[in-house]
N, C-alpha and C positions, 0 to 999 in steps of 0.2 A: 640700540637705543633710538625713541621714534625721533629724537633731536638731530640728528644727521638727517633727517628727511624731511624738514620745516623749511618750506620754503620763502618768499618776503612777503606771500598775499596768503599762507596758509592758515586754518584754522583747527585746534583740536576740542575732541573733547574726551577726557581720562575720567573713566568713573571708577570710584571704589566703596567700601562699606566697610567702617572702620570696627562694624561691631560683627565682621565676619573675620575679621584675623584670628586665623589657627596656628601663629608661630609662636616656639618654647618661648617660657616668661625672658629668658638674657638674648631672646634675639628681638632687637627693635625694628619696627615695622616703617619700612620705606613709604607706604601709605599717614603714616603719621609724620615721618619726618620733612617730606615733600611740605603739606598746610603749616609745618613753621617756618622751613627755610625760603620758600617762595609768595608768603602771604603777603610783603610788600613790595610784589614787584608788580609795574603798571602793567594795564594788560592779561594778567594771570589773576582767573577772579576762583574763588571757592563757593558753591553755592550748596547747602546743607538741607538736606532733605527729611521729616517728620513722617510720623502717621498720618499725619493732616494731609502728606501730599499722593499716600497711597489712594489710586481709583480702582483697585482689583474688587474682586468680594469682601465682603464685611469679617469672612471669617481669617482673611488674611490678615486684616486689622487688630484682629482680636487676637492672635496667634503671635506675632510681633510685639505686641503690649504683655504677653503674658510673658515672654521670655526677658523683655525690659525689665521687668516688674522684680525677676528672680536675682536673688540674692551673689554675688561673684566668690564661690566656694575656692577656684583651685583644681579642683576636682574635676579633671574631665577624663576616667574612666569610662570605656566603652560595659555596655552590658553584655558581649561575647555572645549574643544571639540569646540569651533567657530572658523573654518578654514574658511577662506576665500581666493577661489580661485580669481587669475588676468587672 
């Protein structure tokens, strides 16, 4: 744990992206539990980041909204390699 290693003048910074958890639906995600159990404490700030803050290509923008956009099925079956191109 990096907390044994914080020294009195140290600085961190922990990134995550809560809309890339791939754990089963009954196991709860340490990246979720950390922004409630530590949101009031001084010093330990949460800063949340948008489409608005991506500066990549425009086609990453639009790829990220489209996946936003999709409905939460459950479903996350792989296609086992049968792509089918239109």
């Amino acid at each position: 744990m990096f907390l044994t290693r914080m020294g009195a003048s140290a600085k961190f910074i922990v990134t995550g992206d809560i809309t890339q958890i791939d754990l089963p639906r009954n196991q709860s995600s340490g990246l979720i539990q950390v922004t409630r159990i530590l949101n009031n404490i001084p010093g330990i700030d949460f800063i949340y980041l948008n489409e608005k803050d991506i500066i990549r290509h425009k086609l990453v923008v639009q790829i990220i909204n489209a996946y936003s956009n999709q409905p939460k099925t459950g479903n996350n079956k792989q296609n086992n390699g049968n792509h089918n191109k239109n």
